[in-house]
PyMOL Python script that loads the backbone (N, CA, C, O; Angstrom):
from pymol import cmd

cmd.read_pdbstr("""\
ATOM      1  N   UNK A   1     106.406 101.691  82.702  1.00  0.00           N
ATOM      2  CA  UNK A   1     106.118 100.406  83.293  1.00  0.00           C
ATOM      3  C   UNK A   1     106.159 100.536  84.810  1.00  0.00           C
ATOM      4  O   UNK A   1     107.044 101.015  85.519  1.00  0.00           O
ATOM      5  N   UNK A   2     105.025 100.012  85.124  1.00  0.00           N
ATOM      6  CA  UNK A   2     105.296 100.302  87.150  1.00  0.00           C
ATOM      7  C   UNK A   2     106.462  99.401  87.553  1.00  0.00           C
ATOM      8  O   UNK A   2     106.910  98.625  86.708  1.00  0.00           O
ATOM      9  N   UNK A   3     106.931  99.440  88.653  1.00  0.00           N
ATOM     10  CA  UNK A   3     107.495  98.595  89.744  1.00  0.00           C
ATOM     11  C   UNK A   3     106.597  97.697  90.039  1.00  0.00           C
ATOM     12  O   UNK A   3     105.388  97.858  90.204  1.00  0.00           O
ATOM     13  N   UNK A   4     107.456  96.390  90.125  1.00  0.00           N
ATOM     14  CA  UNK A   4     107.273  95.083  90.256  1.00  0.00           C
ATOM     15  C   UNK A   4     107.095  94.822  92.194  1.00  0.00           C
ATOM     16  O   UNK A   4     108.065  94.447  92.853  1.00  0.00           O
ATOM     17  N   UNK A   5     106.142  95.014  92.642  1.00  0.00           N
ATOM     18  CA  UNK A   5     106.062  95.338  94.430  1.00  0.00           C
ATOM     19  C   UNK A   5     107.082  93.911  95.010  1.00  0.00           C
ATOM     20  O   UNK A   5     107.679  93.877  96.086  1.00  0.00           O
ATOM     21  N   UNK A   6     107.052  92.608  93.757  1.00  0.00           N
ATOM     22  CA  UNK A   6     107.615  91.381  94.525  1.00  0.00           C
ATOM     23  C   UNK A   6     109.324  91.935  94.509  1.00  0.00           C
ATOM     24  O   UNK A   6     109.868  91.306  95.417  1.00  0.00           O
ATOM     25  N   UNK A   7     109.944  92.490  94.101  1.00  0.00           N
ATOM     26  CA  UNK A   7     111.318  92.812  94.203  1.00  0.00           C
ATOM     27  C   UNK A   7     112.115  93.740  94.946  1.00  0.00           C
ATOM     28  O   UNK A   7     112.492  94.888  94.712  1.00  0.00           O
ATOM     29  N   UNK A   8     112.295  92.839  96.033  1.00  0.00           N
ATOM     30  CA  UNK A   8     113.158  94.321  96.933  1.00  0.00           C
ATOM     31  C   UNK A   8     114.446  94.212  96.434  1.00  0.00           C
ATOM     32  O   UNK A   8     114.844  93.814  95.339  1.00  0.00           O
ATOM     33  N   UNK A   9     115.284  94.802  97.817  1.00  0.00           N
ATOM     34  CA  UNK A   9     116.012  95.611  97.814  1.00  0.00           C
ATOM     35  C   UNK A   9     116.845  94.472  98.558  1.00  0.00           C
ATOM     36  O   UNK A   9     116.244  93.743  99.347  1.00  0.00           O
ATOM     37  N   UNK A  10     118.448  94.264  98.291  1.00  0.00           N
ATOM     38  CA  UNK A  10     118.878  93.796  99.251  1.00  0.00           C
ATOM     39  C   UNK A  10     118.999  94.055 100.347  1.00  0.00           C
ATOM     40  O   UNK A  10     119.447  95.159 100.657  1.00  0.00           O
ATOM     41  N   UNK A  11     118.587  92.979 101.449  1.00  0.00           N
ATOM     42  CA  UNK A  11     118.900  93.624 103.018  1.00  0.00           C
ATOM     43  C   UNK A  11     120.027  92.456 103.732  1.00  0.00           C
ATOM     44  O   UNK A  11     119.990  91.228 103.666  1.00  0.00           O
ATOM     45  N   UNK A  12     120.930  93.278 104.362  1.00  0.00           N
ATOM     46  CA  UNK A  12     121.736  92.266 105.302  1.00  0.00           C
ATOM     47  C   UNK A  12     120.974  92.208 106.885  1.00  0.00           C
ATOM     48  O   UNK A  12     120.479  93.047 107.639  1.00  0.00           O
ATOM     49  N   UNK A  13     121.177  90.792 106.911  1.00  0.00           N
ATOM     50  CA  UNK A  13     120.716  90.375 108.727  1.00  0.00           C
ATOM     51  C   UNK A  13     121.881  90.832 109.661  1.00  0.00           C
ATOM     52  O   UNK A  13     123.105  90.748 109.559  1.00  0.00           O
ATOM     53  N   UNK A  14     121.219  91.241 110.411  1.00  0.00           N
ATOM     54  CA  UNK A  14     121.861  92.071 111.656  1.00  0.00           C
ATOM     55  C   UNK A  14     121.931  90.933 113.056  1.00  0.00           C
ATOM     56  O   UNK A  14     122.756  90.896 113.969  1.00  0.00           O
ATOM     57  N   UNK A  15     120.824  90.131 112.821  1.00  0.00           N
ATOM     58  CA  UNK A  15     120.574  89.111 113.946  1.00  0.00           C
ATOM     59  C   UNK A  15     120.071  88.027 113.218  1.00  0.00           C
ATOM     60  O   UNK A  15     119.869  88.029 112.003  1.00  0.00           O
ATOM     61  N   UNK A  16     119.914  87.288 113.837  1.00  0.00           N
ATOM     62  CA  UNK A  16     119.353  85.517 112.991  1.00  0.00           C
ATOM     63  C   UNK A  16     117.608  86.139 113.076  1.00  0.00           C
ATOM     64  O   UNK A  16     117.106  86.723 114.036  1.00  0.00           O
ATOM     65  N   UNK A  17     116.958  85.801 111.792  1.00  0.00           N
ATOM     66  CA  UNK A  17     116.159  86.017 111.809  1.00  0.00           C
ATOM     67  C   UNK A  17     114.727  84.795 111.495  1.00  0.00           C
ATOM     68  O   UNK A  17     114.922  83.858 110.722  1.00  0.00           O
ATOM     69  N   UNK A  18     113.792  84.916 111.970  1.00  0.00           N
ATOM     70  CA  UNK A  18     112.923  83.001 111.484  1.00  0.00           C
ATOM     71  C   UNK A  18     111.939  83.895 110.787  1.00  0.00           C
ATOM     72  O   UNK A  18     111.081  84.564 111.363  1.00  0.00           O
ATOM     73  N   UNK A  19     112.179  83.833 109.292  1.00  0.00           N
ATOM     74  CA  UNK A  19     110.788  84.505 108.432  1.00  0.00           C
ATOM     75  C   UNK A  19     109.890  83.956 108.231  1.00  0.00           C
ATOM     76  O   UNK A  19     110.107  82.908 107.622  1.00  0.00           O
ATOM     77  N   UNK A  20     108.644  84.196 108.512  1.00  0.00           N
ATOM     78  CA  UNK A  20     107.612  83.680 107.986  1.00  0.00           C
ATOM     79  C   UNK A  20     106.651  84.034 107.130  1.00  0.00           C
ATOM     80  O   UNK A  20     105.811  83.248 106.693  1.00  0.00           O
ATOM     81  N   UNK A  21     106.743  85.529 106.778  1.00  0.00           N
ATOM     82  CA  UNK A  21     105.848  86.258 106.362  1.00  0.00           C
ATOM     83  C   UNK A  21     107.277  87.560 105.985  1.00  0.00           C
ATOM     84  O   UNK A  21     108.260  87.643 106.721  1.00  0.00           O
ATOM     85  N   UNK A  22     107.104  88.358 104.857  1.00  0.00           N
ATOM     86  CA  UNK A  22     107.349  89.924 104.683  1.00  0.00           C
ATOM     87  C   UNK A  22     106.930  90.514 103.875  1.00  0.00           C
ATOM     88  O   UNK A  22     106.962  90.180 102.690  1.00  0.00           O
ATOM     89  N   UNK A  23     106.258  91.903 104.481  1.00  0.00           N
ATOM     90  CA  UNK A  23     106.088  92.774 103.818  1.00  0.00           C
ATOM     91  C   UNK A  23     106.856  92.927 102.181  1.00  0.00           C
ATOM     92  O   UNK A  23     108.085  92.859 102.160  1.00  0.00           O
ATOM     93  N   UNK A  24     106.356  93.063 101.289  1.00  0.00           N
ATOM     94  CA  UNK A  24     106.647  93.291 100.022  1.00  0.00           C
ATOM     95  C   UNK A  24     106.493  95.179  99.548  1.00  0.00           C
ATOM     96  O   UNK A  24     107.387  95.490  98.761  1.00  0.00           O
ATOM     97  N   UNK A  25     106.116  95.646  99.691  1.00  0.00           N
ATOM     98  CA  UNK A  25     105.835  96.989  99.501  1.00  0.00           C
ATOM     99  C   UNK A  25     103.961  97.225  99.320  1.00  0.00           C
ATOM    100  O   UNK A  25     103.270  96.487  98.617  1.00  0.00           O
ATOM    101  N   UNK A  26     103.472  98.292 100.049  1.00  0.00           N
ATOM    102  CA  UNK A  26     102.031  98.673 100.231  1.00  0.00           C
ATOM    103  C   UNK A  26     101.293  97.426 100.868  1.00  0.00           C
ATOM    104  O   UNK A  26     101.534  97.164 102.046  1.00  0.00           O
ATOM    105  N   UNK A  27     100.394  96.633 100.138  1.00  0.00           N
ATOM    106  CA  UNK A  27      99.630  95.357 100.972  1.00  0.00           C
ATOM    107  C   UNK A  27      99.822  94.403 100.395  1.00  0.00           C
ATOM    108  O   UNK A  27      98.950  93.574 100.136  1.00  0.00           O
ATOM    109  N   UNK A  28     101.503  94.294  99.942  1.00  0.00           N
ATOM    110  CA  UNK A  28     101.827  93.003  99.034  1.00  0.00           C
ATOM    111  C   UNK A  28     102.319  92.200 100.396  1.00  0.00           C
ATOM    112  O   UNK A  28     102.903  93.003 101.124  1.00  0.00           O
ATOM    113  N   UNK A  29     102.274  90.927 100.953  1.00  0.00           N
ATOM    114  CA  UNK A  29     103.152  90.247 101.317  1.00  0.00           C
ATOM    115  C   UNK A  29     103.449  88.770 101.039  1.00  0.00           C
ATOM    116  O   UNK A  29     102.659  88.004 100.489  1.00  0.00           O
ATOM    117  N   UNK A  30     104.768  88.430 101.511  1.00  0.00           N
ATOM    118  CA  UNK A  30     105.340  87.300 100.758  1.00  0.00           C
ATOM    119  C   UNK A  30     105.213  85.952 101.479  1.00  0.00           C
ATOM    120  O   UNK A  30     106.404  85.732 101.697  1.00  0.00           O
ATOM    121  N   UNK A  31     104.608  85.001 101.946  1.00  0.00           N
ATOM    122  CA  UNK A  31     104.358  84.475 102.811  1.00  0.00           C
ATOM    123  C   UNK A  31     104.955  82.761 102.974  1.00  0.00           C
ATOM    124  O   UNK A  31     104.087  81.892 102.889  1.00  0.00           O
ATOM    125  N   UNK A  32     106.134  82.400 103.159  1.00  0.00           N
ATOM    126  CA  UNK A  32     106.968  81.155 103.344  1.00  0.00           C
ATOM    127  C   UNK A  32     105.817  80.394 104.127  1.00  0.00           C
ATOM    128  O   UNK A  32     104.953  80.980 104.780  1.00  0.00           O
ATOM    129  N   UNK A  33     105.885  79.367 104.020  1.00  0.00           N
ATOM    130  CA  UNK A  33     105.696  77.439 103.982  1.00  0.00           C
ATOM    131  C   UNK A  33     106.907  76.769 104.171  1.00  0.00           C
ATOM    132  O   UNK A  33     107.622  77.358 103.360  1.00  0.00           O
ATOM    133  N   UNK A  34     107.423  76.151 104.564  1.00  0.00           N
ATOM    134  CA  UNK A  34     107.994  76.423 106.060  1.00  0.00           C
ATOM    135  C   UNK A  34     108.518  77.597 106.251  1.00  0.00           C
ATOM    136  O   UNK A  34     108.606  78.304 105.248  1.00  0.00           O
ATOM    137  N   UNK A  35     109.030  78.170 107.605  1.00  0.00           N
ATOM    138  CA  UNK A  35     109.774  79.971 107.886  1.00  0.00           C
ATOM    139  C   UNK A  35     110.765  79.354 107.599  1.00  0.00           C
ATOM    140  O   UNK A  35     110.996  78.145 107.553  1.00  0.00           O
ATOM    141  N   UNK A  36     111.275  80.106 107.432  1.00  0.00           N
ATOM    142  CA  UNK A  36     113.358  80.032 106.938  1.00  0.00           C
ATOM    143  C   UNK A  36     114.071  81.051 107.940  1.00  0.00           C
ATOM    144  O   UNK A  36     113.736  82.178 108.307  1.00  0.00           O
ATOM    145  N   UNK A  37     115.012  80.370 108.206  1.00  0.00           N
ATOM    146  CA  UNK A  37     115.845  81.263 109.136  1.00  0.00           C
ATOM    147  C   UNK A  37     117.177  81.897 108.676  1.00  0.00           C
ATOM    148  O   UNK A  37     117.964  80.961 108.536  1.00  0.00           O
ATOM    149  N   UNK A  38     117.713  82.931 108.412  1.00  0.00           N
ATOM    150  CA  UNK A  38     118.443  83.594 108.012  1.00  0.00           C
ATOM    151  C   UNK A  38     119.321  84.172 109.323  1.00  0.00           C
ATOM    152  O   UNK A  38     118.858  84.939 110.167  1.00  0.00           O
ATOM    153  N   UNK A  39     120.835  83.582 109.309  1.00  0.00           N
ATOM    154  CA  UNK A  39     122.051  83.867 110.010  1.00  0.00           C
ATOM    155  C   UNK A  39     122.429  84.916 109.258  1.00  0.00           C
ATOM    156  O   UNK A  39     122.465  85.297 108.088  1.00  0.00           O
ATOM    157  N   UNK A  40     122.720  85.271 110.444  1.00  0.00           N
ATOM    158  CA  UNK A  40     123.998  87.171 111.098  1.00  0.00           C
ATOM    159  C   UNK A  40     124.880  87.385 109.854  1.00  0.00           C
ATOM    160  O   UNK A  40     125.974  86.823 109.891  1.00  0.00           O
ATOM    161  N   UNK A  41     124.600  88.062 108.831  1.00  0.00           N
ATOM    162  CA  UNK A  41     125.475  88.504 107.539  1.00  0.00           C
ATOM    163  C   UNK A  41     125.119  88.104 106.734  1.00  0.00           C
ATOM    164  O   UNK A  41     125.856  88.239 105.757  1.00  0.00           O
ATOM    165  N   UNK A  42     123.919  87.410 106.519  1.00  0.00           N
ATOM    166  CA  UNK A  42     123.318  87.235 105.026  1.00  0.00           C
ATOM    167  C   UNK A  42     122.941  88.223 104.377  1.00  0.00           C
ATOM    168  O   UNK A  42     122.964  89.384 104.786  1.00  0.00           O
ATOM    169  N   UNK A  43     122.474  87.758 103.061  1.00  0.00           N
ATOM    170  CA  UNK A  43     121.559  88.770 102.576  1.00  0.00           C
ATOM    171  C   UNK A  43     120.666  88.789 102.015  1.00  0.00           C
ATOM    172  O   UNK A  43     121.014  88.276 100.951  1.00  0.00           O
ATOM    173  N   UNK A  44     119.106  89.161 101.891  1.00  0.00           N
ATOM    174  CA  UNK A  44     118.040  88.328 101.421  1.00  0.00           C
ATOM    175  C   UNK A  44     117.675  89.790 100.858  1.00  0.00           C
ATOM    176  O   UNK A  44     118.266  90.850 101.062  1.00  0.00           O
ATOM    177  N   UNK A  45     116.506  89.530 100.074  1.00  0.00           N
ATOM    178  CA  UNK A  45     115.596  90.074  99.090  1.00  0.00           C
ATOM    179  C   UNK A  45     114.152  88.869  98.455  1.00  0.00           C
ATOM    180  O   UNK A  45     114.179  87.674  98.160  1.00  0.00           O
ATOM    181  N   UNK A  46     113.104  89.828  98.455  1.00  0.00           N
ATOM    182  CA  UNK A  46     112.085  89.309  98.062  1.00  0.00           C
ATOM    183  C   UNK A  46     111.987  89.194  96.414  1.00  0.00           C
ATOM    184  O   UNK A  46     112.327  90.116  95.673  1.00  0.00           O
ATOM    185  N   UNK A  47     111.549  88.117  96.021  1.00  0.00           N
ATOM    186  CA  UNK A  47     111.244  88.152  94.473  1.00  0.00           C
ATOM    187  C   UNK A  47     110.243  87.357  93.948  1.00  0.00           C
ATOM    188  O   UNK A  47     109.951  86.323  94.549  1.00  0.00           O
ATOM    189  N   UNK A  48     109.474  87.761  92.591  1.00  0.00           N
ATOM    190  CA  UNK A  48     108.196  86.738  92.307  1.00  0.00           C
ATOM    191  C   UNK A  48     108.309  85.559  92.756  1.00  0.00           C
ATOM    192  O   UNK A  48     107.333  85.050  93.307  1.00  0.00           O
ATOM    193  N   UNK A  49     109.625  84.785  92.618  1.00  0.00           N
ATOM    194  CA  UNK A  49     109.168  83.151  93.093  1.00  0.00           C
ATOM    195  C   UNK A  49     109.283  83.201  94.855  1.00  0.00           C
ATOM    196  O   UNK A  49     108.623  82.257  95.289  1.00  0.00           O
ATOM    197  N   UNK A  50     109.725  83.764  95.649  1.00  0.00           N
ATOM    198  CA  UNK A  50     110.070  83.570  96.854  1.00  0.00           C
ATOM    199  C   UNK A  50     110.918  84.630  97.692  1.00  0.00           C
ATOM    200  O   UNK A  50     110.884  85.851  97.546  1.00  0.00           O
ATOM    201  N   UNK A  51     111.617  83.967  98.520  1.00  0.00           N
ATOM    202  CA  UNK A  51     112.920  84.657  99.343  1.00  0.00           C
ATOM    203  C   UNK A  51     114.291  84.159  98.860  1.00  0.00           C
ATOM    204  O   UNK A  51     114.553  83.026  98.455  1.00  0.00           O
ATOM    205  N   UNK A  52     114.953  85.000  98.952  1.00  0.00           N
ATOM    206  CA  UNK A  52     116.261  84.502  98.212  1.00  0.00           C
ATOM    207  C   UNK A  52     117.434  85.037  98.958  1.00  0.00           C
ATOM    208  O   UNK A  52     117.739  86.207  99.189  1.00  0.00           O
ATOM    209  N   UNK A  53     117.958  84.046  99.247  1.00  0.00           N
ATOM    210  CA  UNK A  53     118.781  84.305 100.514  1.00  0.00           C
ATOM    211  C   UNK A  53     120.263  83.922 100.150  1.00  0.00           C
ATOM    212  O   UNK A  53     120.617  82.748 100.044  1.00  0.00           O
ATOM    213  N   UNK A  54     121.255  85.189  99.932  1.00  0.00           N
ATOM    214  CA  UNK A  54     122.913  84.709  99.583  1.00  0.00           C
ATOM    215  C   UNK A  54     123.674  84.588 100.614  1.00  0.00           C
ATOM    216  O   UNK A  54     124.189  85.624 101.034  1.00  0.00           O
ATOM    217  N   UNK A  55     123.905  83.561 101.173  1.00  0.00           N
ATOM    218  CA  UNK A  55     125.098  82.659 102.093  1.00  0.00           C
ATOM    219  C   UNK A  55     126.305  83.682 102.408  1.00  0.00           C
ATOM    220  O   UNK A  55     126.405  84.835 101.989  1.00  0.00           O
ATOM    221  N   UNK A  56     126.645  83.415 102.728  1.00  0.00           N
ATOM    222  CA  UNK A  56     128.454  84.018 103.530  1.00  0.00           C
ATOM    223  C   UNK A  56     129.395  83.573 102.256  1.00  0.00           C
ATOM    224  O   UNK A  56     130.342  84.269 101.892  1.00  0.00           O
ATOM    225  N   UNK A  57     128.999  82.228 101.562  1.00  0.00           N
ATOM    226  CA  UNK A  57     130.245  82.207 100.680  1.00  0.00           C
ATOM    227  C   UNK A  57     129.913  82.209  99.513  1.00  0.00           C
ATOM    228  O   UNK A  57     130.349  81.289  98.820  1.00  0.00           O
ATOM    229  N   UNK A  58     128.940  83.340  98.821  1.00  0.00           N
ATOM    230  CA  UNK A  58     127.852  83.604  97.825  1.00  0.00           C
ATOM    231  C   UNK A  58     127.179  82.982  97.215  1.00  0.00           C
ATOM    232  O   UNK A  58     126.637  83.415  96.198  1.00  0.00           O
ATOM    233  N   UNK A  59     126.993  81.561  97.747  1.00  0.00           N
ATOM    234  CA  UNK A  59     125.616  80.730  97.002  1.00  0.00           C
ATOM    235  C   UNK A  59     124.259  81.208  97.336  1.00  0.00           C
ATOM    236  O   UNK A  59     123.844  81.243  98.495  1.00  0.00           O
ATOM    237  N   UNK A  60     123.771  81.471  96.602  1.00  0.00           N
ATOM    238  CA  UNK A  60     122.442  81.948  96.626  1.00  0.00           C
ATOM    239  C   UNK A  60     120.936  81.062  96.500  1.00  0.00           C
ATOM    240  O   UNK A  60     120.621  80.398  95.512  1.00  0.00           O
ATOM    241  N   UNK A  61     120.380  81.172  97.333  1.00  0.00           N
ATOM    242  CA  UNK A  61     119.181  80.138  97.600  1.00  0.00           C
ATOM    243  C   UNK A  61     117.727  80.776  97.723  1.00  0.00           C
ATOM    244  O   UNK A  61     117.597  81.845  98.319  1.00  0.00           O
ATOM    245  N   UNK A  62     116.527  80.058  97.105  1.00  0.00           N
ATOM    246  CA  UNK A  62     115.657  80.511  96.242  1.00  0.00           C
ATOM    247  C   UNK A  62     114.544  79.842  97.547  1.00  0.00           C
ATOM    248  O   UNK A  62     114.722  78.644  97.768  1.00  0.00           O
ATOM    249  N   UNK A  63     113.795  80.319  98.120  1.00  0.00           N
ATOM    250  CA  UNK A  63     112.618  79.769  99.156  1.00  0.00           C
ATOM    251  C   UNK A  63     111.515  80.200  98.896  1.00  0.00           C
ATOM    252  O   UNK A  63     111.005  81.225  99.348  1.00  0.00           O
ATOM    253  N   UNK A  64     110.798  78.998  97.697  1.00  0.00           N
ATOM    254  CA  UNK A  64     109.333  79.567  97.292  1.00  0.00           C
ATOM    255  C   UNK A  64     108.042  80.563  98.273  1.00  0.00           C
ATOM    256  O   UNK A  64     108.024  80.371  99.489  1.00  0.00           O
ATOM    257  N   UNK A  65     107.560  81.049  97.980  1.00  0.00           N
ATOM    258  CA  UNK A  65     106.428  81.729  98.718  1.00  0.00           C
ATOM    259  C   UNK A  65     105.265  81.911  97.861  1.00  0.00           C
ATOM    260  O   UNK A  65     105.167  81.837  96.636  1.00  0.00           O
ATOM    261  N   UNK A  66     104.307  82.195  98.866  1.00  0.00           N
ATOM    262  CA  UNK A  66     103.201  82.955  97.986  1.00  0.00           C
ATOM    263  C   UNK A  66     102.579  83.976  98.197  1.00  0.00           C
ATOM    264  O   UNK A  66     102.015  84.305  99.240  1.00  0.00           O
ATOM    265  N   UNK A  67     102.652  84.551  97.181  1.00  0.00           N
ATOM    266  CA  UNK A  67     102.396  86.191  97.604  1.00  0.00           C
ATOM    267  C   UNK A  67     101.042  86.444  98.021  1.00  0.00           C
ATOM    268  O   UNK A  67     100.244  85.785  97.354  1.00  0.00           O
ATOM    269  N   UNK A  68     100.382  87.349  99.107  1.00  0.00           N
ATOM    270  CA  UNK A  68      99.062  87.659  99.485  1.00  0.00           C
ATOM    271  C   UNK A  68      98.980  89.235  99.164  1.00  0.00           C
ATOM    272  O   UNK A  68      99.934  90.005  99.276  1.00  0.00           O
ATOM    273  N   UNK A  69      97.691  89.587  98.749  1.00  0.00           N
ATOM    274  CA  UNK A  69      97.485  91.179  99.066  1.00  0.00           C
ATOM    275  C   UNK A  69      96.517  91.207 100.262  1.00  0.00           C
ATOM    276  O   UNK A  69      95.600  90.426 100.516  1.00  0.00           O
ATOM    277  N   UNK A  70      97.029  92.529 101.084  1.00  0.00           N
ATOM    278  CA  UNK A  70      96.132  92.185 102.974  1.00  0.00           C
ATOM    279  C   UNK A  70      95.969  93.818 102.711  1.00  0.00           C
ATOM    280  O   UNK A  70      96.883  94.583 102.404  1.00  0.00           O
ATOM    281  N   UNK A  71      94.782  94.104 102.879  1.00  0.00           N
ATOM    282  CA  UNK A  71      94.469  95.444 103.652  1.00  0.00           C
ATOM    283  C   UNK A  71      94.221  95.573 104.700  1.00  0.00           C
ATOM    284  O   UNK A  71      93.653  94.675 105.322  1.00  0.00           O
ATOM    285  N   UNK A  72      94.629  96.969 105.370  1.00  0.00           N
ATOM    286  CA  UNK A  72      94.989  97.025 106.306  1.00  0.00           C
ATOM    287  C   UNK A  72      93.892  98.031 107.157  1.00  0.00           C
ATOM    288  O   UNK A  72      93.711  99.102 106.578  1.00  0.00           O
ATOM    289  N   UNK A  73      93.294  97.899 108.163  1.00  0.00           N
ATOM    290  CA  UNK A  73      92.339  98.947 108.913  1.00  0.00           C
ATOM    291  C   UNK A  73      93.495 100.063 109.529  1.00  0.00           C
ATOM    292  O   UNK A  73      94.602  99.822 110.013  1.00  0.00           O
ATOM    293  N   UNK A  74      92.982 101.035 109.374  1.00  0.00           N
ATOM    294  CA  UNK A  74      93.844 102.011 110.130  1.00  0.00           C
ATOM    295  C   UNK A  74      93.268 102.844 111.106  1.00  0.00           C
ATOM    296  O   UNK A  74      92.169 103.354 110.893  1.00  0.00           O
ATOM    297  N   UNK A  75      94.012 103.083 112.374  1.00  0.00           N
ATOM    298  CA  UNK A  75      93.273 103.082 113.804  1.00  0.00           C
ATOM    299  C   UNK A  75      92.917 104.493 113.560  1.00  0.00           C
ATOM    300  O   UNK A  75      93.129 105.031 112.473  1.00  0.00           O
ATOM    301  N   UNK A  76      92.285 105.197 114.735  1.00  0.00           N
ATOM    302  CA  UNK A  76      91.068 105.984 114.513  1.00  0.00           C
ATOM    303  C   UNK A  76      92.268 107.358 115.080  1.00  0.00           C
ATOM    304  O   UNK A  76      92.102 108.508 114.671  1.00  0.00           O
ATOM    305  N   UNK A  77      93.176 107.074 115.837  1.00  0.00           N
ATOM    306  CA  UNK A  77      93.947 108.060 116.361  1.00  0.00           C
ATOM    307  C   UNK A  77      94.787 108.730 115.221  1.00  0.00           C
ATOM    308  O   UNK A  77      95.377 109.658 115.776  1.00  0.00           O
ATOM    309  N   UNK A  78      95.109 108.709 113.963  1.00  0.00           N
ATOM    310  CA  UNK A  78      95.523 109.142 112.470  1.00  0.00           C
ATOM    311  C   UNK A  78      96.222 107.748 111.637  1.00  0.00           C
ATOM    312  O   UNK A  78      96.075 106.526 111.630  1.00  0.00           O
ATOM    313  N   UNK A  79      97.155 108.902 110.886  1.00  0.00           N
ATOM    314  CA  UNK A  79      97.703 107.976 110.106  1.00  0.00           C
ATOM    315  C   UNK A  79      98.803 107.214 110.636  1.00  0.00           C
ATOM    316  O   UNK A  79      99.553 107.644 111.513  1.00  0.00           O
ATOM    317  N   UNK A  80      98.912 105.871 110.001  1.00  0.00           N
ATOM    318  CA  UNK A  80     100.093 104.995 110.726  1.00  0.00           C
ATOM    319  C   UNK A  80     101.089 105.515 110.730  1.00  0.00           C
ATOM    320  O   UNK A  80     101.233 106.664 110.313  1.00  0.00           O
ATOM    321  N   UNK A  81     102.505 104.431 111.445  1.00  0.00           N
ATOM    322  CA  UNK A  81     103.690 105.028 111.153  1.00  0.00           C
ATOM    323  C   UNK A  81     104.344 104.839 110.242  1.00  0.00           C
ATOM    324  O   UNK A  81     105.401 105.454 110.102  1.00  0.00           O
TER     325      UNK A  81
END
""", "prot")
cmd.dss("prot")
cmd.show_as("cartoon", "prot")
cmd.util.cbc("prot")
cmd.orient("prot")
């Protein structure tokens, strides 16, 4: 069975962050209606319904999205980074 591209990985915020858009893996991305802002020690992960973001005192919160596939041009000097 492949990998599901909508399911990351948990990540903790390092800085307050205002999402509006993330990368999902290859030319998946996840794209919020309103951005959501995520404070210094959270922890979010992408998933089929949205962004999902666990609080400081582990409530966990669900911020619908909709997923886009975007290809990407790649510049003439090689491959990206």
């Amino acid at each position: 069975m492949a990998q599901d591209h909508r399911w990351g990985e948990w990540q903790r915020a390092t800085r307050m962050l205002l999402v509006e858009e993330l990368r999902g893996g290859g030319c998946y991305w996840l794209v919020l209606r309103p951005p959501v802002f995520i404070q210094v020690g959270e922890r979010y992960r992408t998933e089929p319904c949205g962004l999902r973001i666990e609080r400081g005192d582990g409530i966990r919160i669900v911020h619908p999205g909709s997923w886009e596939t975007r290809l990407t041009a790649w510049m003439l000097e090689g491959d990206p980074p």
